[in-house]
N, C-alpha and C positions, 0 to 999 in steps of 0.2 A: 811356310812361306812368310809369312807375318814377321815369327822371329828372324828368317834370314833379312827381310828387309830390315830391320831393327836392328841388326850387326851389322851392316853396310851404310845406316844412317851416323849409329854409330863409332864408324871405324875412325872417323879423323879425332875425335876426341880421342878416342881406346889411344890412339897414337901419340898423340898432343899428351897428353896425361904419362904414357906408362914410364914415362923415360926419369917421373919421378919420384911416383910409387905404383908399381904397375898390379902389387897384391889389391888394394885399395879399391882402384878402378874395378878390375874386375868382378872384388866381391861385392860394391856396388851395384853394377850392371847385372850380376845374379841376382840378388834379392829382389830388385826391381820390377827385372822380367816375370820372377817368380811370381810377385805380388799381380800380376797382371795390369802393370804400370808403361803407359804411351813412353813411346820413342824419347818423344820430346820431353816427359819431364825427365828421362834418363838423361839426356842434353844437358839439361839445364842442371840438374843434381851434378854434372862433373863438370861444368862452365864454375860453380859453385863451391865446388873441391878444388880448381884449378886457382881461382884468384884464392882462396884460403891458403896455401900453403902446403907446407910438410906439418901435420898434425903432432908428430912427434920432438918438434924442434922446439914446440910451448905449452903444448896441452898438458895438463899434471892429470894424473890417475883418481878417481875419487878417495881412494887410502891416502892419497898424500893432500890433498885438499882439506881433507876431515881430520889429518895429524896436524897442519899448520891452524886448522881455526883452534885446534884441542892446544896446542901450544900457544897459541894468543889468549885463549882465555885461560889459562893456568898464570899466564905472566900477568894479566890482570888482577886475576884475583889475588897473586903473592904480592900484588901494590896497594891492594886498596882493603881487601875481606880481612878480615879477623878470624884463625883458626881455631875453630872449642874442641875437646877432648873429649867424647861421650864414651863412656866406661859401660861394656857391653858387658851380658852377662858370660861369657864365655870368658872372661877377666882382662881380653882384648881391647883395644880402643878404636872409636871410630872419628875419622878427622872430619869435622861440618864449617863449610865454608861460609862466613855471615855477615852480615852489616851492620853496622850501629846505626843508629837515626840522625846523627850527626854526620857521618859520612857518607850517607844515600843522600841526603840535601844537600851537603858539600858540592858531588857527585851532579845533580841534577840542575843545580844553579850553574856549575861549570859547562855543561853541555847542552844546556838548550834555554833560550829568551824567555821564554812565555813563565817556565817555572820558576825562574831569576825576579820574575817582574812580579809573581803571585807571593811568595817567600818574603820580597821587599815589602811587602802589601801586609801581609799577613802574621807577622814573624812581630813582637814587642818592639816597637822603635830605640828604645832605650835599654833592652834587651832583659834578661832575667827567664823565670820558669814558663814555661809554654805548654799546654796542655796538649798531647799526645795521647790518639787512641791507638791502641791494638788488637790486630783481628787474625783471626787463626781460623782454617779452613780445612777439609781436607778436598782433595780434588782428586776425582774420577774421571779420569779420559772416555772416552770412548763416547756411546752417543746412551740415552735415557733407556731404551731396549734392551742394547747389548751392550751393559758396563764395562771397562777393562778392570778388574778390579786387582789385578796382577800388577798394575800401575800408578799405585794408590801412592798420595804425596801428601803430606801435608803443607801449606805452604802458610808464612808468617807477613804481616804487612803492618807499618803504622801509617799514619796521617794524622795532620795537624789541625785538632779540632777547632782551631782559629779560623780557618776555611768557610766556619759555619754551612750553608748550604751546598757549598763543592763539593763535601765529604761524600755526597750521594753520588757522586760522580769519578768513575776506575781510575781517571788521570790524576783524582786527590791522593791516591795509595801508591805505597812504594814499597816492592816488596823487599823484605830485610834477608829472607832466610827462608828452604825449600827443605826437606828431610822425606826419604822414601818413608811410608806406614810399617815397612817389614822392618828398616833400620830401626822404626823407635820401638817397634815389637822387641826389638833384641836390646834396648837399654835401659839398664835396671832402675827401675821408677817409671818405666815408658812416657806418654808425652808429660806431664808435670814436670818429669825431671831435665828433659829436653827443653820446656821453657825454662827452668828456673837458671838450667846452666847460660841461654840467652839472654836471659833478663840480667844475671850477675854478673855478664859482662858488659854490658852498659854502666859500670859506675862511672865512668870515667864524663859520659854525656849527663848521669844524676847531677854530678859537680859543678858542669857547664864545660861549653868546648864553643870558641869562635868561630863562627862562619863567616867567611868572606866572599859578601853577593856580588863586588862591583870593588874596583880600586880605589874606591870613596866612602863603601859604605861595609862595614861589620858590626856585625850582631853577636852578641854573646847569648849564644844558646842553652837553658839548662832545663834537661827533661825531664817533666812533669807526667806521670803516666796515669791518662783521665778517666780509663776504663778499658777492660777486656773485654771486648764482643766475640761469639761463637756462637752456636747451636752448640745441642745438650749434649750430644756426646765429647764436644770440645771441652765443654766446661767441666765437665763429670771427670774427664779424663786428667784436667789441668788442677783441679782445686783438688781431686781426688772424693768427688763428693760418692754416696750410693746410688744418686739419683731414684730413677724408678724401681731399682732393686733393690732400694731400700725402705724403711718403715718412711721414711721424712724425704719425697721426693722433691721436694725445691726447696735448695738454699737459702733461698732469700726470706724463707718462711718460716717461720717459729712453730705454730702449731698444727701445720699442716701433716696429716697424716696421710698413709697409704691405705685403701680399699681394706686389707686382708689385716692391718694393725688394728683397726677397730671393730672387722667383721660387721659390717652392718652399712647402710647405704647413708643415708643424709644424718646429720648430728641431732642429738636429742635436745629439748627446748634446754639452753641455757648453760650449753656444752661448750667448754673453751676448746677443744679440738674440732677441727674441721677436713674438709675430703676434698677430692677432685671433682665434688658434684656441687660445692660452693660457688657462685658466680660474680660474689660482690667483696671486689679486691679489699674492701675496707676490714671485714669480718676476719683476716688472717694478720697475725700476729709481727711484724718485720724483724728478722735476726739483725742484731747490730754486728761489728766488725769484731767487739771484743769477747760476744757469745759464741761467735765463730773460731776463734783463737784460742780461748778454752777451750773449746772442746778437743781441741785440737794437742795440744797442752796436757789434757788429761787420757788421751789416747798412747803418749807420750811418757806417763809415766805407768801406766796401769798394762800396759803393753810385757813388760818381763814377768807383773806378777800374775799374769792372768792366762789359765789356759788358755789353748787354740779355741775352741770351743764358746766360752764366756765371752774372749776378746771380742770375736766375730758378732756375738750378741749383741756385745758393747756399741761397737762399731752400725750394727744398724740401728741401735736407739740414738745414735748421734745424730747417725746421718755422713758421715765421712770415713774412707779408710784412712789409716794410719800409712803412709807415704814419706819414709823418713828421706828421700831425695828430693822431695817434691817441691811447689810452689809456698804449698801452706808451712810448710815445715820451715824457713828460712827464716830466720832472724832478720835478714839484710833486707828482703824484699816486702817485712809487714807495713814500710812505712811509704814504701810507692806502689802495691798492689792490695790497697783493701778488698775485701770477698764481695760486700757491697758493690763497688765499681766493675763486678765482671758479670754482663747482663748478656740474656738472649737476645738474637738478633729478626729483626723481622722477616726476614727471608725465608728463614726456618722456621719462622714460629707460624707461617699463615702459606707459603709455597714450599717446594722442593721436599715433599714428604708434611707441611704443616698443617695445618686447620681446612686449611681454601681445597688440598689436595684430598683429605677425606672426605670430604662434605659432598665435595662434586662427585668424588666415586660412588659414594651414597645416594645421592641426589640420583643420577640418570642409570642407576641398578633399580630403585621405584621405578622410571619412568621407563625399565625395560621391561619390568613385570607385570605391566596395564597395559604393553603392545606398542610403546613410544620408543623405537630403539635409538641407538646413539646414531646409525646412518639415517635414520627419520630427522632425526636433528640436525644433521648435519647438512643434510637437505633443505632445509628448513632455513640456517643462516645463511647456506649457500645462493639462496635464490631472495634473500633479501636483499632491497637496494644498499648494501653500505660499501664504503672502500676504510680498506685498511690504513692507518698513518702510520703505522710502526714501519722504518727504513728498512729497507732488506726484507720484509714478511708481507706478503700480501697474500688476503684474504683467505684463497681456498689452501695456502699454506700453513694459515695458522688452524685453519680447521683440520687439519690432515689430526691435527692431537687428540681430534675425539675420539680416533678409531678405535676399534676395542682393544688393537695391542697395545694402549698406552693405559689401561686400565687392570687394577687388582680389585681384588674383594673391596678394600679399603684404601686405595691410595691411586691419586692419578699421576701416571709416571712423566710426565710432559715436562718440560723445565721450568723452572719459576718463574723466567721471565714471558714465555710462552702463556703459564696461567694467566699472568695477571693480567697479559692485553687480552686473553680471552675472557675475561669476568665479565667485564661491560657489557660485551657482546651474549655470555649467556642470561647477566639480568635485563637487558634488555628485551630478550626471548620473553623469558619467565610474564615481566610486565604487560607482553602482547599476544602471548599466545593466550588465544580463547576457546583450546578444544575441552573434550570431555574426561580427560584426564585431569585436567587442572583440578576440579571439583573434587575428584577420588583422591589427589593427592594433595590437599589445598595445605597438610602441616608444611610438608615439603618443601611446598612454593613459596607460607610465609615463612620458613627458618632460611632460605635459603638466599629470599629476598635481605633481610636482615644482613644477613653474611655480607652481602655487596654493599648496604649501607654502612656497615661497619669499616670494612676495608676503603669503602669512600673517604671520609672520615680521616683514615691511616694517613692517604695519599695528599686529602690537605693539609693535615699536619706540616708534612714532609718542605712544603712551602711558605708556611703559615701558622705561626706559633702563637693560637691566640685560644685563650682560655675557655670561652666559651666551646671550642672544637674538642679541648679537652674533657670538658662535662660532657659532652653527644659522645665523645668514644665510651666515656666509665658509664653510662645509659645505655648505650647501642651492645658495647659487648656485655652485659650480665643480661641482657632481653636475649641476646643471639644464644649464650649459654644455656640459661632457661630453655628454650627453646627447642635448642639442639637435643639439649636433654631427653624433652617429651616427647620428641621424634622421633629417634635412633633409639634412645635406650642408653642405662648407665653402663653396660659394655662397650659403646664405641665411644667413652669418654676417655682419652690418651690425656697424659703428662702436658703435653703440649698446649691442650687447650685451659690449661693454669697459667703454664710460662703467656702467653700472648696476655693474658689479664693486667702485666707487670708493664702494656706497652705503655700505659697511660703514665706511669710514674716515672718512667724512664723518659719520657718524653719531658719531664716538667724537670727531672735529675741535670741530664745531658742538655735542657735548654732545645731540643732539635730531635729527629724522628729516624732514628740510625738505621734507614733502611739500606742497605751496603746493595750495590751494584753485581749481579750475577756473574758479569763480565771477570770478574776478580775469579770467581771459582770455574770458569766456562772458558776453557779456551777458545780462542777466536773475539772475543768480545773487545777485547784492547789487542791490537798486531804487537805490541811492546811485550804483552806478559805470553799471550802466545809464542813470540819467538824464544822466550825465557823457559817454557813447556816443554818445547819440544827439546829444546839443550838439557834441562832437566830430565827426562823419561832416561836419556842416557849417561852423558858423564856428569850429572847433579853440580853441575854449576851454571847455576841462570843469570847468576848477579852482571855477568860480562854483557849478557845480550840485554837485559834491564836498561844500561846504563846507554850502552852504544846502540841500540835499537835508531833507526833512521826515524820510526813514526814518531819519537818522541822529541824531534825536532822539526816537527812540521808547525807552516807558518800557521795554521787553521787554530793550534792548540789557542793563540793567544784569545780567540774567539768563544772559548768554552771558560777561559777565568773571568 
């Protein structure tokens, strides 16, 4: 009865309507019913069809909506991108759509105020060399649990280290160039040789190229490249170094040795070799640019006379492989990429896998084996008076990271940015909680404590570039090392916790505290680079939505320079 009343309510629309698609109507009015959907709004969904029209006279298909955006950005990019050549190993080549840094500001000055007016600001009035960072990432979609790792990208960015403290900020970075991980798996020198091919096409901006901010004012642009920021496996991949699989894990360090090179734990009295159990950056030797280039040099030539065997020897007494496509290997590029200027990056060195994320996995794995679990904890922050400031995160969301699926033996999987607004909130714990635990674990609580002052520390930096902050980090981090040390043990001493020792120099190098924004590596974090992601995952050109991105012309932006 229901339904026939409901086909009699509505018969004058069935009418009204079919005379102009009468398939439409009806399969409407089925679905509807089906759904167990009132009369009326059946009404109103074909009141709603009716002033709409014939759907077929304008609506395009999603195939042909997603062929004309794929044809707007292919006509883009053959106006503006640069195409490189990457010679696979299959002897095939693969075409990489890219940017120069001179035509991403060109680009960004043309289409929106805010970066017209920062550019003018910041860019040498008089024009000449301009010092230019570069950062290189890889990025994993998906969420900290379930990686996509099938969707692995590397993506490339500079900024203009003139910015001084904007740098810390996603809207100072522009990304130049995006490459799947599987594409560079397949070209021969993998990523080194992929930058080096991007880097060697920039000559034209080494030279200088004029930008034109305003019909009054041009600059003469010529790039200066100030330093390459990464995490280890960026760097290791790009210099071609052994990293931790080699006898001589960091670069930057002359006589730093591996664990298993010297078989034995801390150095004997008056030993010029040193380990990863050293915590006082002074005690390590600095490789210069041109001990880096020999050896380089000498891999180079010792390479035909020397068996497979020997070379490989060779090659970890160095500390570098031999990578005759690579970055180090270019004559062109030794005088705008010294080895010196390509530093780790704080993100990785203390979050996202670094220092802050072991410590805490170690940290509350004690505090689970005295009967303190992580939902006692959580419980614990839950029920204390504080509110969150972080936008978009409140409170019992950022605690949702302590659960145990965001934890490993050794590493808290949560995101970097996630960590660090959590830190406060667990030294703050640490400082008030007064159960019986505390006392059984008091190494724990003072290493751990440490760690928050140290990364304190970091954060003023990042604002505040005064000296005295720089002697409390080279104090704070060799007490935290120490420390960490006679807590956990020289087993959970990682690579990592040497690179973070390098922040303080790098800090006084670079003038500023290059902690890089997560946003860049995290989609979602800038709607600009996210829209650039998701066009990336599929036809790998992002540069179109970079540019033409709506959010990167919003009026708010001027409020952030």
């Amino acid at each position: 009865m229901a339904f026939a009343a409901a086909d009699s309510d509505l018969a004058g629309h069935r009418k009204k309507s079919a005379r102009k698609r009468p398939g439409d109507v009806d399969v409407a009015v089925r679905v509807c019913r089906r759904r167990g959907v009132k009369p009326g709004a059946c009404a109103h969904l074909l009141d709603a069809l009716d002033g709409v029209g014939d759907p077929e006279e304008y609506v395009r298909s999603r195939k042909e909506l997603s062929n004309k955006s794929l044809r707007e950005r292919r006509s883009w990019l053959k106006q503006n991108a640069v195409e490189l050549a990457l010679p696979l190993a299959t002897g095939k080549t693969f075409k990489w759509s890219t940017l120069s840094p001179s035509k991403v500001l060109q680009l960004m000055s043309d289409s929106c105020t805010s970066q017209q007016a920062m550019l003018s600001k910041t860019l040498p009035p008089a024009g000449g060399p301009t010092p230019v960072l570069f950062y290189t990432d890889e990025i994993v979609p998906g969420n900290p649990l379930q990686p996509d790792v099938a969707r692995k990208h590397y993506c490339f960015y500079v900024a203009l280290h003139t910015t001084r403290l904007h740098v810390q900020h996603c809207h100072a970075w522009y990304m130049v160039a995006a490459l799947r991980t599987k594409v560079i798996g397949q070209v021969a020198g993998g990523l080194s040789a992929c930058t080096r091919i991007l880097l060697e096409s920039w000559q034209r901006d080494f030279q200088g190229v004029v930008l034109r901010l305003s019909p009054t004012d041009s600059r003469l642009f010529q790039l200066r490249l100030h330093g390459l920021i990464a995490d280890e496996a960026a760097i290791a991949s790009t210099l071609g170094t052994k990293s931790a699989s080699g006898r001589k894990p960091c670069h930057l360090c002359m006589n730093l040795l591996n664990h298993s090179a010297l078989d034995r734990a801390p150095h004997a009295e008056g030993d010029r070799w040193r380990t990863l159990m050293d915590g006082d950056i002074r005690v390590f030797e600095q490789t210069s640019n041109a001990q880096v280039w020999h050896a380089v040099d000498e891999l180079r030539r010792q390479q035909p006379l020397l068996s497979a065997a020997a070379f490989a020897e060779l090659e970890k007494n160095l500390g570098f492989r031999w990578e005759p496509h690579g970055v180090l290997a270019s004559p062109a590029l030794r005088a705008h990429l010294p080895p010196r200027n390509c530093i780790y990056d704080v993100l990785h060195n203390f979050f996202c896998g670094g220092i802050v994320s072991e410590e805490v996995a170690l940290f509350t794995g004690r505090l689970e084996s005295r009967g303190l679990r992580r939902t006692d904890l959580r419980g614990m922050l839950q029920n204390a008076q504080i509110l969150s400031r972080h936008e978009g995160s409140s409170l019992h969301g950022l605690l949702r990271n302590l659960s145990t699926p965001f934890f490993a033996a050794k590493n808290w999987k949560a995101q970097g940015s996630t960590q660090r607004a959590l830190l406060p909130l667990l030294h703050f714990w640490c400082c008030t909680y007064t159960g019986p635990v505390k006392e059984a674990l008091a190494q724990e609580f003072a290493c751990f404590e440490l760690l928050c002052r140290r990364v304190a520390v970091l954060v003023q930096l990042q604002f505040c570039q005064q000296e005295w902050l720089l002697q409390d980090l080279m104090r704070l981090q060799a007490q935290h090392h120490d420390k960490f040390l006679a807590t956990y043990g020289h087993s959970a001493c990682k690579p990592k916790h040497h690179y973070a020792l390098h922040q303080k120099g790098q800090c006084a190098q670079f003038s500023l505290t290059l902690y890089l924004p997560e946003s860049l590596a995290l989609p979602g974090g800038n709607p600009s680079l996210y829209m650039a992601y998701s066009t990336l995952v599929t036809h790998l050109t992002p540069l179109y939505c970079v540019a033409q991105s709506p959010a990167q012309d919003s009026s708010s932006e001027v409020v952030l320079w």
